[in-house]
TORMILUM-459978 format. One record per residue: residue number from 1; chain; x negated, y, z negated of N, C-alpha, C in turn. Coordinates in steps of 0.2 Angstrom, whole numbers, plus 2048, in hexadecimal, padded with zeros to 3 digits. Example, Ala and Ser with C-alpha at 12.3 -4.5 7.8 and 13.67 -1.06 7.14 Angstrom:
NODE    k  c  n.u  n.v  n.w  ca.u  ca.v  ca.w  c.u  c.v  c.w
NODE    1  A  7BE  7E4  7D9   7C2   7EA   7D9  7BE  7F0  7D9
NODE    2  A  7C0  7F5  7DD   7BC   7FB   7DC  7C0  800  7D9
This chain:
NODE    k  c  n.u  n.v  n.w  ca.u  ca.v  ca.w  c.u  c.v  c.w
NODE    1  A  CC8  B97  DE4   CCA   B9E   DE2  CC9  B9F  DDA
NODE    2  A  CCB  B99  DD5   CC8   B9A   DCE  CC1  B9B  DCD
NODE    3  A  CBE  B96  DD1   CB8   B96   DD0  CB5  B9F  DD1
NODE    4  A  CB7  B9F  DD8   CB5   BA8   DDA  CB6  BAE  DD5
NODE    5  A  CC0  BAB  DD0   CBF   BB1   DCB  CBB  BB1  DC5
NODE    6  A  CB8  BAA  DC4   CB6   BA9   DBD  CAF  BAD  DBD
NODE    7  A  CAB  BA9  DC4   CA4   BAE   DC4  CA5  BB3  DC7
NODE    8  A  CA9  BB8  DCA   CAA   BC0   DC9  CA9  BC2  DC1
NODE    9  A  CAD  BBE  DBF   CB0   BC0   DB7  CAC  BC3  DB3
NODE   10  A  CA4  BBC  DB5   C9F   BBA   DAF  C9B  BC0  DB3
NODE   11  A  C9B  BC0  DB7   C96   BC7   DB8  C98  BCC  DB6
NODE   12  A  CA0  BCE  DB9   CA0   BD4   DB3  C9E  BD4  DAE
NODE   13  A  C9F  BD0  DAA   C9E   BCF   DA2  C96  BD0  DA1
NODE   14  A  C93  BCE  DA7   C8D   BCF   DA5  C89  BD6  DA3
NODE   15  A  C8E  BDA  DAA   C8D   BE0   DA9  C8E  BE3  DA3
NODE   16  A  C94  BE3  DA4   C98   BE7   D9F  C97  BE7  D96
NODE   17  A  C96  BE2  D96   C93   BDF   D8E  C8D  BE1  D8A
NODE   18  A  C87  BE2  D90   C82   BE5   D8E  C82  BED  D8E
NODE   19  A  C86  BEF  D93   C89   BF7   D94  C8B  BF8  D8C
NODE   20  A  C90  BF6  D8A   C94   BF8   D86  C90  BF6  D7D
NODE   21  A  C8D  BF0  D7E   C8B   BF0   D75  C82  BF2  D74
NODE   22  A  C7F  BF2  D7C   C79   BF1   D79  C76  BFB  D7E
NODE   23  A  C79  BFD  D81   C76   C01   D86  C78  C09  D84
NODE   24  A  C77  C0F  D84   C76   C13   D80  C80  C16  D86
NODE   25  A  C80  C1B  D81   C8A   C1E   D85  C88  C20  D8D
NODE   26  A  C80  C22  D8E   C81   C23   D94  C82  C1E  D9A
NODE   27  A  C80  C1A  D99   C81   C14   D9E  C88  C10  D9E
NODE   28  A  C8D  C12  D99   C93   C14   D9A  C96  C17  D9F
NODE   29  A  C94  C1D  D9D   C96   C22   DA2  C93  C20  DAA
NODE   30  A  C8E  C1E  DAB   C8D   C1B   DB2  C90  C18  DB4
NODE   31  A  C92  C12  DAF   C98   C0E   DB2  C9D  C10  DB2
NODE   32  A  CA1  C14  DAE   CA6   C19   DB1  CA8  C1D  DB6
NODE   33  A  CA0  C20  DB9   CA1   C24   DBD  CA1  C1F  DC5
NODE   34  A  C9E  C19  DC4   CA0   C16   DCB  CA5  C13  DCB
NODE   35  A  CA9  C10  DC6   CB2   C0F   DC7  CB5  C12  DC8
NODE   36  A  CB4  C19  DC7   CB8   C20   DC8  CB9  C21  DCE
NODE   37  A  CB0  C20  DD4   CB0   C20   DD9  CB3  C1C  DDE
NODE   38  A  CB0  C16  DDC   CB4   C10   DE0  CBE  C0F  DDD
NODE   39  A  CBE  C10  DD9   CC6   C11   DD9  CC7  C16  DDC
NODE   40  A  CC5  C1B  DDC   CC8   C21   DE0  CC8  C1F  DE7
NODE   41  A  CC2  C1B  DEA   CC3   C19   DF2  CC6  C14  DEF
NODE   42  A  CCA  C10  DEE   CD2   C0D   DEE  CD8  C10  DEE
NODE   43  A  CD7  C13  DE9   CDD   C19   DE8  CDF  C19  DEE
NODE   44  A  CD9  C1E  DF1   CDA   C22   DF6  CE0  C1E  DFE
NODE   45  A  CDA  C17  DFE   CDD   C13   E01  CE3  C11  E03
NODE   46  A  CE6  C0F  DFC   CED   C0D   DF9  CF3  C14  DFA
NODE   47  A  CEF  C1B  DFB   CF2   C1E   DFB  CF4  C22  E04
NODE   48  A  CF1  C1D  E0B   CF1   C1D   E0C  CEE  C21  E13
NODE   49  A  CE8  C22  E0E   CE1   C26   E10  CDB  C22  E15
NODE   50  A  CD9  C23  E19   CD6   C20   E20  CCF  C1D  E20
NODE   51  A  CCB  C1A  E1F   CC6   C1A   E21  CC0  C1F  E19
NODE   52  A  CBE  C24  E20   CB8   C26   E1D  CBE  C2B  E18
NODE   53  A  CC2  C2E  E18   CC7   C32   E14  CC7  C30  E0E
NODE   54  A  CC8  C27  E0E   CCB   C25   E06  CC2  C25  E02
NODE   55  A  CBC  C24  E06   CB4   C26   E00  CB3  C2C  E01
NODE   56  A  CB7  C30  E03   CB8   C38   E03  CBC  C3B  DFC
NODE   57  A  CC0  C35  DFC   CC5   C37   DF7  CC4  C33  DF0
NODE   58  A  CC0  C30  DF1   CBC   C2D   DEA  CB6  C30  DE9
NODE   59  A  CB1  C34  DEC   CAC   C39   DEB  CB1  C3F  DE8
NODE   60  A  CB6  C3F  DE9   CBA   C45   DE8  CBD  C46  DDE
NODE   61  A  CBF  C3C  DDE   CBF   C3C   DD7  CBA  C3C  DD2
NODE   62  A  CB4  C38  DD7   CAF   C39   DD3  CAB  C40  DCF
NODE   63  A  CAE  C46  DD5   CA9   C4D   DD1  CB0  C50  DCF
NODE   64  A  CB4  C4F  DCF   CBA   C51   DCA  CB8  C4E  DC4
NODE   65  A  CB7  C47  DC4   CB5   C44   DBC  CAF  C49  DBA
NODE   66  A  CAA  C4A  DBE   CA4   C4C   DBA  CA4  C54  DB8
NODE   67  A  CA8  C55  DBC   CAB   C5C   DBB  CAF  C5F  DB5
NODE   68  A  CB4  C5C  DB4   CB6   C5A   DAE  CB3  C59  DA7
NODE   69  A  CAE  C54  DA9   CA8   C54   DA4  CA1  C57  DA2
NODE   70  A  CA2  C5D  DA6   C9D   C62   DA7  CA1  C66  DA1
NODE   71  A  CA6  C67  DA0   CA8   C6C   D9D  CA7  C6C  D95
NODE   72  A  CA8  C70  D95   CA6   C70   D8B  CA9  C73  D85
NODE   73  A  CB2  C73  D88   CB7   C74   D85  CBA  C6F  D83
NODE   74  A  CBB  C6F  D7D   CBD   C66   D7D  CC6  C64  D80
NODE   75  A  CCA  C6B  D7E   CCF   C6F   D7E  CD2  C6E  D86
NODE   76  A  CCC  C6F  D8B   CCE   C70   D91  CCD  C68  D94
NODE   77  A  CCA  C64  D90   CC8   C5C   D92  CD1  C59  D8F
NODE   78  A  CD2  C5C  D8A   CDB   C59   D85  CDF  C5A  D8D
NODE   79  A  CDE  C60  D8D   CE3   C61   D94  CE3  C5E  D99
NODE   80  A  CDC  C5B  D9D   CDA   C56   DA1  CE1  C50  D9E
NODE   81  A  CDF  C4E  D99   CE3   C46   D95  CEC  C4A  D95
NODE   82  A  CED  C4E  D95   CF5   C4E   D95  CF7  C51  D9C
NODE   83  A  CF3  C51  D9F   CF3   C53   DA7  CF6  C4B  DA8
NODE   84  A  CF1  C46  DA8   CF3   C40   DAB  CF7  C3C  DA8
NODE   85  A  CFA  C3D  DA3   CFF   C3B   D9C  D07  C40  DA5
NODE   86  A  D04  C42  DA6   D0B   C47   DAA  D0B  C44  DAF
NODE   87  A  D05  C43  DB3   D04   C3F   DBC  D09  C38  DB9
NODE   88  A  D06  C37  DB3   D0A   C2C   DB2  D11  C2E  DB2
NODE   89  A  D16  C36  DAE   D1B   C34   DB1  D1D  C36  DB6
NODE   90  A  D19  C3B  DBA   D1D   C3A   DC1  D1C  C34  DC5
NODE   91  A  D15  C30  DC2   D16   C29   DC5  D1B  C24  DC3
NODE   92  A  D1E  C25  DBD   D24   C23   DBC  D29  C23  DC0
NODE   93  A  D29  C2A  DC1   D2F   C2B   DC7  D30  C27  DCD
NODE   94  A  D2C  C28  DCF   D2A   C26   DD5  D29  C1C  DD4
NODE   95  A  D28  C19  DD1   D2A   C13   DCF  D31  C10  DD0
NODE   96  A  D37  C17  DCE   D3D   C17   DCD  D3D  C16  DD3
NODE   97  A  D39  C1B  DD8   D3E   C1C   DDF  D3D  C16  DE2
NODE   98  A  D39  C13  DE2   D38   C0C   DE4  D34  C0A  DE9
NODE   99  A  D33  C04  DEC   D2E   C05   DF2  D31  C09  DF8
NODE  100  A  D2C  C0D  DFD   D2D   C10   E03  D29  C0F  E07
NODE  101  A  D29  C11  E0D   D23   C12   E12  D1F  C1A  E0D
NODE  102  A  D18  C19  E0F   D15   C1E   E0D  D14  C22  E14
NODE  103  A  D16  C29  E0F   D17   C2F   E15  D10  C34  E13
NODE  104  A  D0F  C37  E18   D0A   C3D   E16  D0D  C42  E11
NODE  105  A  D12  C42  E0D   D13   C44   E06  D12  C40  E04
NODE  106  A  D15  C3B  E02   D11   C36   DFE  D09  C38  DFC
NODE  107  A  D07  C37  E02   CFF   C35   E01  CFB  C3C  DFE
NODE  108  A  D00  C41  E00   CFD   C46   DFC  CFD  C4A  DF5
NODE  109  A  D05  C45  DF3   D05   C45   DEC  D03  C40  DE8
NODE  110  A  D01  C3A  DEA   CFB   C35   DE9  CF6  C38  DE8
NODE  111  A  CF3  C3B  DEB   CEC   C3E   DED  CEB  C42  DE5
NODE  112  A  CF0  C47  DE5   CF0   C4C   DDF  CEF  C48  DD6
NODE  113  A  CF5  C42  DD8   CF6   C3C   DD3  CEE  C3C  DD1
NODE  114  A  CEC  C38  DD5   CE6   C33   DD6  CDF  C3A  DD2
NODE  115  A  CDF  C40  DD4   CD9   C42   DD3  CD9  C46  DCB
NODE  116  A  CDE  C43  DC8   CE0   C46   DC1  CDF  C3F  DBF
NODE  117  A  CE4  C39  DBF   CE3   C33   DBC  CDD  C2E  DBD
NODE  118  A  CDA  C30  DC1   CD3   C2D   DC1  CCE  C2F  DBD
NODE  119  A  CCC  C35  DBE   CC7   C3A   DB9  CC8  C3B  DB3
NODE  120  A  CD2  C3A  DAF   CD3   C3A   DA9  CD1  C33  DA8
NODE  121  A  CD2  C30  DAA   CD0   C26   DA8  CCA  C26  DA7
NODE  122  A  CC5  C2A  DAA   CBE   C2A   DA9  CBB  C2D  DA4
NODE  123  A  CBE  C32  DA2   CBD   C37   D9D  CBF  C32  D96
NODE  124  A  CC7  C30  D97   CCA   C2F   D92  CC6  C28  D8E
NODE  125  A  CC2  C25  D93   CBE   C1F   D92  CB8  C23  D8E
NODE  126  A  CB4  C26  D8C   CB0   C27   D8A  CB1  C2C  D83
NODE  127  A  CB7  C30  D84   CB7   C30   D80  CBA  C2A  D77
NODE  128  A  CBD  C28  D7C   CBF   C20   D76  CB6  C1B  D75
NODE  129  A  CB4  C1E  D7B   CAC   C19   D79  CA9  C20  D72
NODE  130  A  CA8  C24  D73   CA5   C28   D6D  CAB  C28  D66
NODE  131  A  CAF  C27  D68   CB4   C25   D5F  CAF  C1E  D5E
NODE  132  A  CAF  C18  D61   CAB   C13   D5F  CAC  C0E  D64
NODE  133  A  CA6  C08  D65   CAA   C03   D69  CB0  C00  D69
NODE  134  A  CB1  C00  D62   CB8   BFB   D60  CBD  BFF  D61
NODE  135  A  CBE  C06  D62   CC4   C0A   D62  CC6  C08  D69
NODE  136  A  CC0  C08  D6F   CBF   C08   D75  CC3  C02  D78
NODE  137  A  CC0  BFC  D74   CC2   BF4   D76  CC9  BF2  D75
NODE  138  A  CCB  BF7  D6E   CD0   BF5   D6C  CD7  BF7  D70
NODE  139  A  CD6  BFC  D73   CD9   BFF   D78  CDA  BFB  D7E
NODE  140  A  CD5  BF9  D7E   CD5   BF3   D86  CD8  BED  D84
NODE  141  A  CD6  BEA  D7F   CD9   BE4   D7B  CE3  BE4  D7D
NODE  142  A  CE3  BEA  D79   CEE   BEB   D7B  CEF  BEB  D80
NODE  143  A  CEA  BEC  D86   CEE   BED   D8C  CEC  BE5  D90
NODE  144  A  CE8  BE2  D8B   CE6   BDB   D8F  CEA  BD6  D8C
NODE  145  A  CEB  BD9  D85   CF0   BD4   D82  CF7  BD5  D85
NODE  146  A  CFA  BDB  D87   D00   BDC   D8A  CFF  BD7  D90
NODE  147  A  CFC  BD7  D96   CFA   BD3   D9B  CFC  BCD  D99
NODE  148  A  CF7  BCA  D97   CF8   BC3   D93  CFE  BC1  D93
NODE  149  A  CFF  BC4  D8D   D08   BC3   D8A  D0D  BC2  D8D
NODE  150  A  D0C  BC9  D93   D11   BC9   D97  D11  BC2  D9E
NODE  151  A  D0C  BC1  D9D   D08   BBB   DA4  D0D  BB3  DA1
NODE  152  A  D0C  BB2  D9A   D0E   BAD   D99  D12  BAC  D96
NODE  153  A  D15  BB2  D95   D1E   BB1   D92  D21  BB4  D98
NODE  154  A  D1F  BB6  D9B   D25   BB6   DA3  D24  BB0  DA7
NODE  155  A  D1D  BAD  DA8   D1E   BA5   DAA  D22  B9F  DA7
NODE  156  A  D23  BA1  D9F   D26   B9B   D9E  D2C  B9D  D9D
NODE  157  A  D31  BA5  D9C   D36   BA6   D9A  D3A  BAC  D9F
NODE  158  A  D34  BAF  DA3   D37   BB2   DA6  D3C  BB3  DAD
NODE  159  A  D44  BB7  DAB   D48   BB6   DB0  D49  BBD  DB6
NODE  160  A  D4C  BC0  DB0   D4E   BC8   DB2  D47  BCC  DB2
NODE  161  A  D45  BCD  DB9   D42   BD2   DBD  D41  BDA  DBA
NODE  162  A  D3A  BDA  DBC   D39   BE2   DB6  D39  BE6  DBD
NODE  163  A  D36  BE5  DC2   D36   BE9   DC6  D34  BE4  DCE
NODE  164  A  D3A  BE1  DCE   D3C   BDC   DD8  D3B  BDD  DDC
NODE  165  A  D38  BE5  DE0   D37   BE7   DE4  D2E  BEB  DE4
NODE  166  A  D2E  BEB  DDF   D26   BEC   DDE  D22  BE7  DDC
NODE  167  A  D24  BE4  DD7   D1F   BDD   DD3  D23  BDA  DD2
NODE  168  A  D25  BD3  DD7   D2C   BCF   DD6  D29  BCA  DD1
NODE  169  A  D23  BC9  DCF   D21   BC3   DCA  D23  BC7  DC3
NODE  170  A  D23  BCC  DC1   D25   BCE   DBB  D2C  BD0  DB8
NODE  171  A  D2B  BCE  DB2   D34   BCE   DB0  D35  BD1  DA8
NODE  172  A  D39  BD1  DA7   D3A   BD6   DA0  D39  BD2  D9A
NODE  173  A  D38  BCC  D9A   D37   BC7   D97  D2F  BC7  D95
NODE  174  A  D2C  BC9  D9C   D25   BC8   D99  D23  BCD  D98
NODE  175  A  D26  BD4  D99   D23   BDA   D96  D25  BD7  D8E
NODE  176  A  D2B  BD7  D8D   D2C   BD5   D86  D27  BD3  D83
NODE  177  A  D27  BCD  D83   D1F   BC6   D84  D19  BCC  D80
NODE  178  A  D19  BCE  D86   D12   BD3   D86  D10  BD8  D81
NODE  179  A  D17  BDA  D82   D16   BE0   D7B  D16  BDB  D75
NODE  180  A  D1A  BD6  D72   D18   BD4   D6C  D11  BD2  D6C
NODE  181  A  D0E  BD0  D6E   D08   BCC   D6E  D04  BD1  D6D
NODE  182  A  D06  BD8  D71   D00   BDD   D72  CFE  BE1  D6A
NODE  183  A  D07  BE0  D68   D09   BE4   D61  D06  BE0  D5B
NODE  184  A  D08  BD8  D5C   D03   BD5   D53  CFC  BD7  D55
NODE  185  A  CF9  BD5  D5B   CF0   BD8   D5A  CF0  BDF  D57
NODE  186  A  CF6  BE3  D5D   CF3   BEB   D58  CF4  BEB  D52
NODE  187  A  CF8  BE7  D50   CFC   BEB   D48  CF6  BE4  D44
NODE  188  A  CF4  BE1  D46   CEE   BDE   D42  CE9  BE2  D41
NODE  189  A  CE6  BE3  D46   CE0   BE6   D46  CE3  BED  D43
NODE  190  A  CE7  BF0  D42   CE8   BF6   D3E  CEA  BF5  D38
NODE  191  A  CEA  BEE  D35   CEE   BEE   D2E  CE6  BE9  D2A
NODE  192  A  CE2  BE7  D2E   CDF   BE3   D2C  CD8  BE6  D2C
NODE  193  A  CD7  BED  D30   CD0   BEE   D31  CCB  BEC  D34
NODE  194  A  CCB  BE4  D37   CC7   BE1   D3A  CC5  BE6  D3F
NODE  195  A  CBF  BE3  D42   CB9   BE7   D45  CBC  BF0  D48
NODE  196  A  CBE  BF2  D41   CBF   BFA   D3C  CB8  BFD  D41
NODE  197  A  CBA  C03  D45   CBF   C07   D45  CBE  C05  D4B
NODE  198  A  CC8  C02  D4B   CCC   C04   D53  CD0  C08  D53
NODE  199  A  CD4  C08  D5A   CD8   C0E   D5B  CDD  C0C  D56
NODE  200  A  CDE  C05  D54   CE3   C06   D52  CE3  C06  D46
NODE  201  A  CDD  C06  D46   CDE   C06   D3E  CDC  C0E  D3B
NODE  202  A  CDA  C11  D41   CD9   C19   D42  CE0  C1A  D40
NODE  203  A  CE3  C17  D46   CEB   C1D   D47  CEE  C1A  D40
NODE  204  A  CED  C12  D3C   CF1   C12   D37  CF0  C15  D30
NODE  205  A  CE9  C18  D32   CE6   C1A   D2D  CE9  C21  D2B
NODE  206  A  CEB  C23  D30   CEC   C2C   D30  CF4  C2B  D30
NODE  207  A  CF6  C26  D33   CFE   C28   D34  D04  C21  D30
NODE  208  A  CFF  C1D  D2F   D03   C18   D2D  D04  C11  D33
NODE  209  A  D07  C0C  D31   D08   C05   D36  D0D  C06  D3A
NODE  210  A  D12  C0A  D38   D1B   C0C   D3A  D18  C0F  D43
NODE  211  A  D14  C16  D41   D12   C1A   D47  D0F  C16  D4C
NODE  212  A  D0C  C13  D48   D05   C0F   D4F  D08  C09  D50
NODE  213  A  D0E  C05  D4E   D12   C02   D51  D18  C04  D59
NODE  214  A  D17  C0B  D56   D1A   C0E   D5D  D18  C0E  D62
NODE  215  A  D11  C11  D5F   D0F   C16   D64  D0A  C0F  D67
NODE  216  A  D0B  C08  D65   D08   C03   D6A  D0E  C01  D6E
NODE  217  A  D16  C03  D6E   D18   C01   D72  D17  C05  D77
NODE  218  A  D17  C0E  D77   D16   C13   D7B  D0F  C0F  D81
NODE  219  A  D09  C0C  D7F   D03   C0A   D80  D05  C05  D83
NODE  220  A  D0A  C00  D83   D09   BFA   D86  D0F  BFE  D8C
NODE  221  A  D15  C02  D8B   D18   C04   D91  D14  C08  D98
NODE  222  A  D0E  C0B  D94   D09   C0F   D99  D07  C09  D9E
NODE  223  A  D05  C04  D97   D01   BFF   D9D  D06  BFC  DA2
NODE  224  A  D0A  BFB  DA1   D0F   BF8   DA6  D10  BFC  DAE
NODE  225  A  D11  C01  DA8   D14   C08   DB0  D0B  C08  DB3
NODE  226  A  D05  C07  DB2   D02   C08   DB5  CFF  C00  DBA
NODE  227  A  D02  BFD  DB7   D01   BF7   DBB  D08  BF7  DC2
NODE  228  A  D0D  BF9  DC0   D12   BF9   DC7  D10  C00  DCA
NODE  229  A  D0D  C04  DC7   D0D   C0A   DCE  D05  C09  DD0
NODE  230  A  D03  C04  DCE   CFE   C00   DD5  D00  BFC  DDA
NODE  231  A  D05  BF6  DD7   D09   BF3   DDC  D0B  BF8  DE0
NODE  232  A  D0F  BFC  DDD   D13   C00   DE1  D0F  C03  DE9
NODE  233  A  D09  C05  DE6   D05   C08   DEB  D03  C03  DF0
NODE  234  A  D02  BFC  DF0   CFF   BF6   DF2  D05  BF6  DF7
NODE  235  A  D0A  BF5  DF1   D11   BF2   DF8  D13  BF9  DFD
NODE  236  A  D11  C00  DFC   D13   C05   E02  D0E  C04  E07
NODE  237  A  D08  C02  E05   D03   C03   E0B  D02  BF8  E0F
NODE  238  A  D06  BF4  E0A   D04   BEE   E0D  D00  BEB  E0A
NODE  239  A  CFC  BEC  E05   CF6   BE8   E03  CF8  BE6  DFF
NODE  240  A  CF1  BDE  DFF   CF3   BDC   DF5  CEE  BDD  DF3
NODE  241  A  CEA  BDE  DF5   CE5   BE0   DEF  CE2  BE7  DF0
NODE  242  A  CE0  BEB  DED   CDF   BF2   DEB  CD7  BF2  DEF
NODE  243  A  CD3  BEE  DF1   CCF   BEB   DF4  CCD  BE5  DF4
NODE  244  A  CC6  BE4  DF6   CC2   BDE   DF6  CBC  BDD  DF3
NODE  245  A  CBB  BE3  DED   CB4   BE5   DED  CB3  BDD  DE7
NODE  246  A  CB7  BDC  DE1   CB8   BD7   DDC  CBA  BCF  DDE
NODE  247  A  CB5  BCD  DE5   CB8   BC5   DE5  CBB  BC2  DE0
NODE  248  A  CC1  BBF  DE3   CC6   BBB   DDE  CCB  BC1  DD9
NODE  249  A  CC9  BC7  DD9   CCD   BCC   DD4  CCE  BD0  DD9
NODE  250  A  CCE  BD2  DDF   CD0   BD6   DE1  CCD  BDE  DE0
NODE  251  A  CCE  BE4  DE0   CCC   BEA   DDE  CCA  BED  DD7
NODE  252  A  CC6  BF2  DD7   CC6   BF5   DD0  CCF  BF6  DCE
NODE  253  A  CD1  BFA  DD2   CD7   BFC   DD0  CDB  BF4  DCC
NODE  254  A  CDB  BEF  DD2   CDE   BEA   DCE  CDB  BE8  DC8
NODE  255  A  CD6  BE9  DC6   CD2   BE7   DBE  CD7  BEE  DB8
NODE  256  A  CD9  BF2  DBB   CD8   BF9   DB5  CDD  BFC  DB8
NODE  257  A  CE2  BF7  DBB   CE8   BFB   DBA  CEC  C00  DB6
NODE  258  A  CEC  BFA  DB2   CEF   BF9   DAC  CED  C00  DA7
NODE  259  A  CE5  BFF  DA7   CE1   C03   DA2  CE1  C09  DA3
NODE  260  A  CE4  C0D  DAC   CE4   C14   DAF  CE8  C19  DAC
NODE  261  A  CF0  C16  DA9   CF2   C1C   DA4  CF0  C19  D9D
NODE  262  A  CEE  C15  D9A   CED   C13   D92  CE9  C17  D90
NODE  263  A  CE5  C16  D92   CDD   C1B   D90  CDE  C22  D8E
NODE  264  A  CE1  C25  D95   CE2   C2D   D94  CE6  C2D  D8D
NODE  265  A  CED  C2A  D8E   CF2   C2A   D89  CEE  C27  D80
NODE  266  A  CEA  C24  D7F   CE8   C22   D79  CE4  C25  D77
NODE  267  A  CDE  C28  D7E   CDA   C2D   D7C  CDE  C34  D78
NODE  268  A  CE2  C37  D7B   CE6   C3C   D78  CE9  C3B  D75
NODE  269  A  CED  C34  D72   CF1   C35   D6B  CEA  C34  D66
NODE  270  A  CE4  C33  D65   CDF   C32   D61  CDF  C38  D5F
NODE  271  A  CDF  C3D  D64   CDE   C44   D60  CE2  C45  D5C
NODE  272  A  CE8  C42  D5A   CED   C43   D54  CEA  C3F  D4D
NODE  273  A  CE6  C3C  D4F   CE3   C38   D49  CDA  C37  D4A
């Protein structure tokens, strides 16, 4: 199984590395546009969509994404990004209510979820690539270091459970873990300038270290809530993995949880600086 995730790993990286430093934004965007797809046929799955319905319902995310991106308002794209700033917290909610059977309401306020949150993560991704790569990475960086964080300080300290019935490996301990860890990188990289401009020496440049102190915890709570209302959806339909497309990692969704409400939410506090 290590072996399986390592070389997953390394392929992605192969991809994605040349995507990202050497190939022009648009081959970005294609790779965006097929995660959008294929996450959307997970979504759809997890949402407890049949067959040919759930690549029906990720065709569905996909021309929402492009649709969206056709448009040439930038004003009507801001709105797309606090459109799904609003889906995360009714996704909240619904974390609150806790595991169920999934009903055909469910699956139909899922649906609605999914075709706003997916196509803002897509968008919200490209627009962080055109502020720079490093504003882009460094976004993904907090939500990897929050992971991290939280992976090995709830292994070695964690007791009290963040959420038992949805992700019983995780504890309050290692979100803790997690935010700090995720907080010295951001508040380094914004006080230090290294590989200048990130998101975060942007925000400290316009607002100060105090604000984008905060506003990384807001960014690590996103990633959390978007990591359990995966699980969540995993544990109403039965599954563990979101798919099988990522030998050894399970689904796109499983890769970019985390990074489903971060993006939208960073890409639109950006517009304040």
């Amino acid at each position: 199984m290590l072996i399986t995730r390592v070389i997953t790993a390394l392929c992605l990286l192969l991809v994605l590395l040349p995507i990202l430093f050497l190939a022009p934004p648009v081959a970005l965007a294609g790779l965006v546009a097929v995660i959008v797809l294929l996450g959307g046929w997970e979504f759809g799955r997890l949402i407890g969509l049949p067959g040919a319905w759930a690549w029906g319902y990720g065709a569905a995310c996909l021309l929402a994404l492009l649709g969206w991106q056709a448009l040439s308002d930038p004003a009507l794209l801001v709105r797309l990004l606090q459109a799904a700033v609003v889906c995360w917290g009714i996704a909240l909610v619904l974390l609150a209510r806790g595991v169920r059977r999934a009903t055909p309401g469910f699956t139909a306020l899922g649906a609605l979820l999914g075709l706003v949150m997916l196509p803002a993560f897509g968008h919200a991704t490209m627009v962080l690539r055109q502020a720079g790569i490093g504003v882009l990475l460094s976004v993904a960086v907090l939500v990897w270091a929050a992971d991290i964080g939280a992976y090995f300080v709830g292994k070695a300290v964690g007791r009290r459970k963040l959420a038992p019935t949805i992700s019983p490996g995780k504890s309050w301990e290692g979100a803790l873990g997690g935010w700090l860890l995720a907080s010295l990188i951001s508040l380094w990289l914004a006080a230090s300038h290294v590989l200048a401009p990130t998101w975060f020496s942007r925000g400290a440049d316009a607002m100060g270290l105090l604000p984008v102190a905060l506003l990384v915890t807001l960014l690590v709570a996103a990633s959390v809530i978007g990591d359990l209302f995966e699980s969540l959806l995993k544990r109403q339909v039965g599954m563990k993995d979101s798919s099988a497309l990522l030998p050894g990692h399970g689904g796109v969704l499983d890769r970019i949880d985390a990074l489903l409400p971060v993006f939208p939410l960073a890409a639109l506090l950006a517009t304040f600086f």
